[in-house]
C-alpha positions in Angstrom: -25.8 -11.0 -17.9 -26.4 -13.3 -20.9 -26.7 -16.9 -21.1 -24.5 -18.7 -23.4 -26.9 -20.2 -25.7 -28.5 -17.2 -26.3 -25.2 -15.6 -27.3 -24.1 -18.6 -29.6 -27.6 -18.1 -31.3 -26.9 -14.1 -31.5 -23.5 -14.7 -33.2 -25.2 -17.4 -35.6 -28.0 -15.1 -37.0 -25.3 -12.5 -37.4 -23.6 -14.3 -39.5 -26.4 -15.3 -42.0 -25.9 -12.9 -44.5 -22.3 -14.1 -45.1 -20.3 -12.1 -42.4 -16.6 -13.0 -41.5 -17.1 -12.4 -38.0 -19.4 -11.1 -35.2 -18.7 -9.8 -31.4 -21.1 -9.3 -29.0 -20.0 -7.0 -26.4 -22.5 -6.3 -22.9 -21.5 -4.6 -19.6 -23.3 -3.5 -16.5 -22.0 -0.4 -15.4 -23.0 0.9 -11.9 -21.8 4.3 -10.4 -21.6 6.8 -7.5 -20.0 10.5 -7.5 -20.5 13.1 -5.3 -19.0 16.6 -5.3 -18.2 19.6 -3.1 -17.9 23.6 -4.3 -17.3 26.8 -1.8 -17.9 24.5 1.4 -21.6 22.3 0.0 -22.1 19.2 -1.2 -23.5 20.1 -4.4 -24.9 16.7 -5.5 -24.7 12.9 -4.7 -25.7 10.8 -7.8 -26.0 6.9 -8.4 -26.9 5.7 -12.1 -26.8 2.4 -13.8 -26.7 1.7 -17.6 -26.3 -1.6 -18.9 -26.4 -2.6 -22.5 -24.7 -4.7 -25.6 -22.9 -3.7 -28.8 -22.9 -5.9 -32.1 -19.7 -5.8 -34.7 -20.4 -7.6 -37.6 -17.6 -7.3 -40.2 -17.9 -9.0 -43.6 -14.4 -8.3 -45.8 -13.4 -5.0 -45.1 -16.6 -3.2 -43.6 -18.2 -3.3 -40.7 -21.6 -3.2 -39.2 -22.1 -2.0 -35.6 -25.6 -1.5 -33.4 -26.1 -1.7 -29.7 -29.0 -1.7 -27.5 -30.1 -1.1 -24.2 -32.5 -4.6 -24.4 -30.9 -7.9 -23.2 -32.9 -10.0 -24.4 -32.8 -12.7 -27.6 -35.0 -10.6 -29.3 -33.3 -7.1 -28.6 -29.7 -8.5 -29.1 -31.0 -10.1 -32.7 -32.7 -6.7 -33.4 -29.2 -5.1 -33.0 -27.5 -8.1 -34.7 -29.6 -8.0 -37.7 -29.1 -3.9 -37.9 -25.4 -4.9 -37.9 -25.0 -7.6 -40.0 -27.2 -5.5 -42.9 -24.7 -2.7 -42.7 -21.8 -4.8 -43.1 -23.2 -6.5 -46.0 -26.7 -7.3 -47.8 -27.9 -10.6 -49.1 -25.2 -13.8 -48.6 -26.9 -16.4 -46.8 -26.1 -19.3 -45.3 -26.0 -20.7 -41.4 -23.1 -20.6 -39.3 -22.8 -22.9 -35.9 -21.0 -21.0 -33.3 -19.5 -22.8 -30.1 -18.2 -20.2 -27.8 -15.8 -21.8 -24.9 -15.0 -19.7 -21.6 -11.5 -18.2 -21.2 -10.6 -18.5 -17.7 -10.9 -15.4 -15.2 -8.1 -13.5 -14.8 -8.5 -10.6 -12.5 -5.7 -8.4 -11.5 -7.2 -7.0 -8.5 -8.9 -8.4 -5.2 -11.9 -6.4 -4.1 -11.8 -6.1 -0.3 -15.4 -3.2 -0.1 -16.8 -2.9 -3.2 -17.6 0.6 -3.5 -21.4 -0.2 -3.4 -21.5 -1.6 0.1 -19.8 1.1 1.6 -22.9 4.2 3.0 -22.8 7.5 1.1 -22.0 9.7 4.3 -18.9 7.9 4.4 -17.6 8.8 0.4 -19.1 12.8 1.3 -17.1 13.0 4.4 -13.5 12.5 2.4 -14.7 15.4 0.5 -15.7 17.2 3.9 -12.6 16.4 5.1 -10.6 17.5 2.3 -12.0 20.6 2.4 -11.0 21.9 5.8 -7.3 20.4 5.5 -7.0 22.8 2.4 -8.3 25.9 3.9 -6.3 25.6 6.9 -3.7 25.0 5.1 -3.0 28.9 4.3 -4.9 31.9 4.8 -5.1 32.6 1.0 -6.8 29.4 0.0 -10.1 30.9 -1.1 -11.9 28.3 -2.5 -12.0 24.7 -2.9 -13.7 22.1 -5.1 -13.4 18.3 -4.9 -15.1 14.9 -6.3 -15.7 11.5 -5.3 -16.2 8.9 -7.9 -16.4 4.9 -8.3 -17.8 2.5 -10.4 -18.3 -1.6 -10.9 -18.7 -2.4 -14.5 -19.3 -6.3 -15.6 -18.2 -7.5 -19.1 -18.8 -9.7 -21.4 -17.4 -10.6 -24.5 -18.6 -13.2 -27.1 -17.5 -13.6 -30.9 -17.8 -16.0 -34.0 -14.0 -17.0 -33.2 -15.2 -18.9 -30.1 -14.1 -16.4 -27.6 -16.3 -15.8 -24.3 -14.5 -14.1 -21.9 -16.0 -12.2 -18.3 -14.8 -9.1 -15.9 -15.6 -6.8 -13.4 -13.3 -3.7 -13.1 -13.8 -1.8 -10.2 -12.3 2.0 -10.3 -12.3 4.4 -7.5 -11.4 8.0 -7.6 -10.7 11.5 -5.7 -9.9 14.5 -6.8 -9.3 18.0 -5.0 -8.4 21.9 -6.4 -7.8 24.4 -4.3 -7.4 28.3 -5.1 -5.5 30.2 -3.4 -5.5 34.6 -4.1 -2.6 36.8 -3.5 -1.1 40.5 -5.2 -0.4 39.0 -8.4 -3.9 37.1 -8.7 -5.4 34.3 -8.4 -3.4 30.1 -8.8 -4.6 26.7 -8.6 -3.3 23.8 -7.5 -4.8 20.2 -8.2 -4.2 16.6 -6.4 -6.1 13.2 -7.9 -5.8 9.8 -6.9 -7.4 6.5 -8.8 -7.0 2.9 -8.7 -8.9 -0.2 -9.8 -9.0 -1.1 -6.3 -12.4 -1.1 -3.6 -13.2 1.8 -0.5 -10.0 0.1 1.1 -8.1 1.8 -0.8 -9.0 4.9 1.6 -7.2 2.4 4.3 -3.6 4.4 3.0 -4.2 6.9 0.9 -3.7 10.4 3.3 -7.0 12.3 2.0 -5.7 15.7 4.2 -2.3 15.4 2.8 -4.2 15.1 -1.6 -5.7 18.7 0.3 -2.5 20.1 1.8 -0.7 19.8 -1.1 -3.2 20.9 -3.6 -3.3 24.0 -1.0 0.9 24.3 -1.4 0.9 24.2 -5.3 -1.5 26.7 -5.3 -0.2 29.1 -2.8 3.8 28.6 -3.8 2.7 29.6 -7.4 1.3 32.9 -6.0 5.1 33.8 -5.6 6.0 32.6 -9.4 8.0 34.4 -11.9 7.0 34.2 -15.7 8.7 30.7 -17.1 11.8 31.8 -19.2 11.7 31.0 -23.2 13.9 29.0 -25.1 15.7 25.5 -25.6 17.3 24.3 -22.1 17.4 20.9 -20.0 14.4 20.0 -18.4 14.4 17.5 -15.2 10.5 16.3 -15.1 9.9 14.6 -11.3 9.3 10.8 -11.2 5.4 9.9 -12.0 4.4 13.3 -13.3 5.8 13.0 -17.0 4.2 9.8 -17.7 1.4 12.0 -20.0 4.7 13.1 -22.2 5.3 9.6 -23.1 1.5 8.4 -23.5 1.0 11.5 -26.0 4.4 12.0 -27.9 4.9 8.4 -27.8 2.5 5.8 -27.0 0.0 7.2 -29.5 2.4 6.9 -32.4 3.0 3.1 -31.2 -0.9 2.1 -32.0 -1.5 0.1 -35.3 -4.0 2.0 -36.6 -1.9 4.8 -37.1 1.0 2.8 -38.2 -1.2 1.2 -40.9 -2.2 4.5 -41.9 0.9 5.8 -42.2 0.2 8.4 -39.8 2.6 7.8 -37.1 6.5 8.9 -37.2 7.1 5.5 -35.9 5.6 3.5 -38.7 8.2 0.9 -40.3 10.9 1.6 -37.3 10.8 -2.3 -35.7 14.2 -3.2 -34.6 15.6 0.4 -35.0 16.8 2.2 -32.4 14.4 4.9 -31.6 15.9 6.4 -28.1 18.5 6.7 -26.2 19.6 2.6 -25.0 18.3 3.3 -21.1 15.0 3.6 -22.2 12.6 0.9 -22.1 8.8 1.7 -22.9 6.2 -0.6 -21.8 2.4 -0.7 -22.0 0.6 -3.2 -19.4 -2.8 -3.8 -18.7 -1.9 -5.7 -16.3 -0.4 -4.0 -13.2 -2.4 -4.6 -10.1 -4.5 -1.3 -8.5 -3.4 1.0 -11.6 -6.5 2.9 -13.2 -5.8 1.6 -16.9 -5.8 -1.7 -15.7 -8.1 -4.5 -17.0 -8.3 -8.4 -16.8 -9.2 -8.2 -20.5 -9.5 -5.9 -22.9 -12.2 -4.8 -24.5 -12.4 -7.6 -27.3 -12.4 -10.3 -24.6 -8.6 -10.5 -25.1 -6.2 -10.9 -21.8 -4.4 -8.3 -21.1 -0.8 -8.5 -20.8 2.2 -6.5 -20.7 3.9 -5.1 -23.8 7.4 -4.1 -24.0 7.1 -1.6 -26.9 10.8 -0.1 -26.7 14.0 -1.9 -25.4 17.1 -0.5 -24.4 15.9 2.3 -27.0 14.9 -0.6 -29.7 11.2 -0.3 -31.1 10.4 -3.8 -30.7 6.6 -4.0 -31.8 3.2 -2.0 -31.5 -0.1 -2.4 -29.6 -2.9 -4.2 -31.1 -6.6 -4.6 -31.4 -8.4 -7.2 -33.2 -8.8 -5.9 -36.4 -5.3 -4.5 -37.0 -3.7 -8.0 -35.5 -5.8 -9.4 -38.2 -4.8 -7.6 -40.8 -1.2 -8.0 -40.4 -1.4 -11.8 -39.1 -0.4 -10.5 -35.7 -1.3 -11.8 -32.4 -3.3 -9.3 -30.3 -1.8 -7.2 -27.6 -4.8 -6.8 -25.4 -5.0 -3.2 -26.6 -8.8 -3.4 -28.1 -11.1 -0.7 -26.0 -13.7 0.9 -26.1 -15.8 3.8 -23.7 -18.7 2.2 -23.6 -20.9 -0.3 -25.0 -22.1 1.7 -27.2 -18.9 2.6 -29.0 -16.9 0.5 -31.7 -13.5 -0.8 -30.0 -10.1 0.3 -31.0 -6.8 0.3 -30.5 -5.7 1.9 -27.6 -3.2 2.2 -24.6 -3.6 1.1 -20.7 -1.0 2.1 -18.5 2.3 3.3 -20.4 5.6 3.9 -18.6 9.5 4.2 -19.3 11.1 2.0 -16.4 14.1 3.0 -14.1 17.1 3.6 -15.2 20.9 3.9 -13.4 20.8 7.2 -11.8 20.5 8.9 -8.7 17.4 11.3 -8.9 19.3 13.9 -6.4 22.4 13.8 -9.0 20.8 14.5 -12.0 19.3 18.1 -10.5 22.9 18.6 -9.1 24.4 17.9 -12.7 22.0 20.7 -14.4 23.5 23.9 -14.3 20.8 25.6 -15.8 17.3 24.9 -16.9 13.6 23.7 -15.4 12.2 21.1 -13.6 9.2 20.5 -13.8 7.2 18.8 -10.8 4.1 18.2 -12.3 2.9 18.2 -16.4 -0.7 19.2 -17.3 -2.5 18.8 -20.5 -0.9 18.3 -23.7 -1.3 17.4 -27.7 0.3 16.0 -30.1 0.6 15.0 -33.8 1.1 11.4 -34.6 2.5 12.0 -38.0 5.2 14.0 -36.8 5.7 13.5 -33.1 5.6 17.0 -32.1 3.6 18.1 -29.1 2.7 21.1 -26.6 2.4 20.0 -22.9 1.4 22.6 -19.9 3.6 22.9 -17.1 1.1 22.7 -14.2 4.1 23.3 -11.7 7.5 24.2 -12.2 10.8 25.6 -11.1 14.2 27.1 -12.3 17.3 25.4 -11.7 20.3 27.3 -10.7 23.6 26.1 -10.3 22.5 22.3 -9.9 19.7 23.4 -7.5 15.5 23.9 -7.6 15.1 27.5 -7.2 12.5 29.5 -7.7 8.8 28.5 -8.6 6.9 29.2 -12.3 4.2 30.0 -14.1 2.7 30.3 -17.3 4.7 28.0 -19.1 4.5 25.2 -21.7 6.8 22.5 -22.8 7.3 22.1 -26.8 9.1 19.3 -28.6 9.2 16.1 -30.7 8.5 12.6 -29.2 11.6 10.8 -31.5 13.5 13.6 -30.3 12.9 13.5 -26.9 13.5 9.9 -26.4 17.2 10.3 -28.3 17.5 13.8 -26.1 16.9 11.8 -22.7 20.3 11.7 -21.0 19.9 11.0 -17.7 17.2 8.5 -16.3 16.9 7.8 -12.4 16.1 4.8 -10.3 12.9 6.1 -8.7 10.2 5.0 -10.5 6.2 5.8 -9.7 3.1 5.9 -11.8 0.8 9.0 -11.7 -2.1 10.3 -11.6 -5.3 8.3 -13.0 -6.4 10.4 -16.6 -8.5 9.7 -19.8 -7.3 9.2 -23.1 -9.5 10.8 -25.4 -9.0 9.1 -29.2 -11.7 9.5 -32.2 -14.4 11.0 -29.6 -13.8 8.4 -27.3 -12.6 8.3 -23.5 -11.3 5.5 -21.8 -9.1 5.2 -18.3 -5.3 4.8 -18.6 -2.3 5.1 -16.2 1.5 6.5 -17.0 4.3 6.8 -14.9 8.4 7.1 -14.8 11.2 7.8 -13.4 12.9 11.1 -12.9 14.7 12.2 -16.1 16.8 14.9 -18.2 15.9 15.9 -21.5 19.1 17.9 -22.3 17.4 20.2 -24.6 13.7 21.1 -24.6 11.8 24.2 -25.7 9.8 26.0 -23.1 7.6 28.3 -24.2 7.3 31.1 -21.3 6.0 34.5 -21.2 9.4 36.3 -19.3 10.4 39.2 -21.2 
């Protein structure tokens, strides 16, 4: 996108005014979506937007511009705007001699996204469309999306870092409504990987649209979720979300030098219950929070954040790692090139543990299990959170019963991880989602095994 010399010279003039450090980020972003409502394609879109962003940091402040113009002169335009917010007057030149990290990318393209025709992305949604009405009678309506994207990156800086990637994404997504004597329910299937059209070559796109078709039309059946604290058995790669909100958030720098995260000063303390190990990595092939670096030209890797329930360290960015004389984690991201990177996760999962998924359902007495968490929040500063149950059951006398509705899950993420008491050997990552931090949204992955939380709060609506 940029030729080397031209970047060195970018850095140098950024640094004229006495600046401790400059970055120049660019990427290339090209995209395709398309989208079906009530039976129509309702639009087929392909954009481009390429640009660069300019962090200048001179002690403590920093300077940031970007710019749609590649060029010397409208990466120095953006340099200059930078470097003058992070500090006026200094002087002096700077000589910058930027080397090339080696390529490292997780993934191996078979069809980029761009070669592959249009028709063919509009006829998975075609297709998933009539597998989910004749799935049931009462499926009424049915939405779905296609979406990829090849973005190219580079990153440059004063430290002598230039570093190159290309992340492919591709994604599907289907909802289907079903409508029966006590309303109207939804039910929702989504698939995403860092991976090219041959992706299509396994994933079942009538089975995503059968089974958003049977969450929707079991939940037409459902019962008001009960209230009160009871076990909870979440299925294996649909409480990965849990851990990325109650936990994961807490275990990023910034809030731990701010003070804002429960887990702040709690390195080689035992945090949860010794089966569980937490890890963050940028690094697992296909997964949608998966990059070769991050988003400050840093590799990723993978980051083992808890250990046989010991916090053993927290995820990085550039800044943080620098002010604590840490080494980065390859946590640095950003949305866009546009946006000032910061410390964020990638994919976050708790690995498998030593027991039997079947047994730990047969062991609960009483309680819920829940086969598929929606949306949630949470508070860093005290770890406690709210999550949607997007589809649950009851368990009676060690067996999934009936099917619910209406219910949320509410707890504490320190608590949680002491609370989990049974952790299975089936692990699987989830559905792709965004992370949304500061105003920003980046892709990320999660994903575990089936579990117990011996005592949750579910917050239903039975009388």
């Amino acid at each position: 996108m940029i030729d080397q010399d031209v970047l060195e010279r970018v850095l140098a003039g950024a640094t004229t005014t006495g600046a401790d450090f400059a970055e120049v980020y660019a990427e290339d972003k090209r995209s395709t979506s398309a989208g079906l409502d009530d039976g129509r394609i309702e639009q087929v879109t392909s954009g481009r937007d390429r640009g660069a962003g300019v962090r200048v940091i001179a002690g403590e402040t920093t300077g940031f511009a970007y710019t749609s113009d590649l060029s010397e002169d409208g990466l120095n335009a953006a340099a200059a705007a930078a470097a003058a917010a992070a500090r006026q007057g200094g002087g002096g030149v700077t000589t910058v001699g930027l080397t090339r990290s080696a390529t490292h990318r997780p993934n191996a393209i078979v069809h980029e996204p761009d070669s592959i025709e249009k028709a063919r992305k509009v006829e998975l949604l075609i297709r998933m469309n009539e597998a989910a009405r004749a799935y049931g009678a009462e499926i009424v309506q049915v939405s779905a999306g296609y979406g990829d994207s090849t973005k190219r990156v580079l990153v440059a800086n004063t430290d002598g870092v230039l570093a190159d990637d290309e992340i492919v994404r591709t994604l599907l997504r289907v909802n289907a409504v079903a409508n029966g004597d006590g309303g109207m329910q939804t039910g929702y299937q989504s698939m995403g990987h860092t991976v090219g059209f041959e992706i299509f070559d396994t994933v079942d796109v009538e089975e995503m649209a059968r089974e958003a078709a049977r969450q929707a039309i079991t939940k037409l059946a459902a019962r008001p979720a009960p209230s009160g604290e009871m076990p909870v058995v979440i299925k294996h790669g649909t409480g990965g979300v849990l851990f990325h909100e109650a936990c994961g958030h807490g275990l990023e720098a910034d809030h731990i030098q701010k003070g804002a995260s429960v887990y702040a000063g709690k390195v080689g303390k035992q945090v949860a219950n010794p089966m569980v190990t937490l890890v963050d990595d940028g690094t697992m092939p296909g997964e949608w929070g998966t990059l070769g670096i991050d988003d400050e030209g840093q590799r990723t890797q993978r980051n083992v954040l808890i250990e046989d329930g010991i916090l053993t360290d927290y995820m990085w960015d550039f800044l943080r790692s620098r002010k604590d004389g840490r080494p980065q984690s390859g946590n640095g991201r950003r949305q866009s090139y546009q946006h000032l990177p910061m410390v964020r996760m990638t994919n976050t999962f708790v690995m498998n543990g030593p027991d039997d998924p079947d047994d730990i359902v047969s062991s609960t007495p009483n309680g819920v299990y829940v086969a598929k968490l929606g949306g949630g929040s949470v508070n860093t500063a005290s770890g406690d959170f709210v999550f949607g149950m997007t589809e649950a059951y009851l368990i009676e006398d060690g067996k999934i019963t009936e099917p619910l509705r209406d219910g949320n899950l509410i707890g504490n993420g320190p608590k949680v991880l002491q609370d989990i008491d049974m952790l299975a050997n089936d692990f699987s990552m989830g559905s792709p989602g965004t992370c949304g931090k500061d105003g920003q949204g980046v892709p990320v992955g999660d994903g575990q095994p089936t579990l117990r939380v011996k005592a949750l709060t579910v917050g239903g609506t039975a009388s």
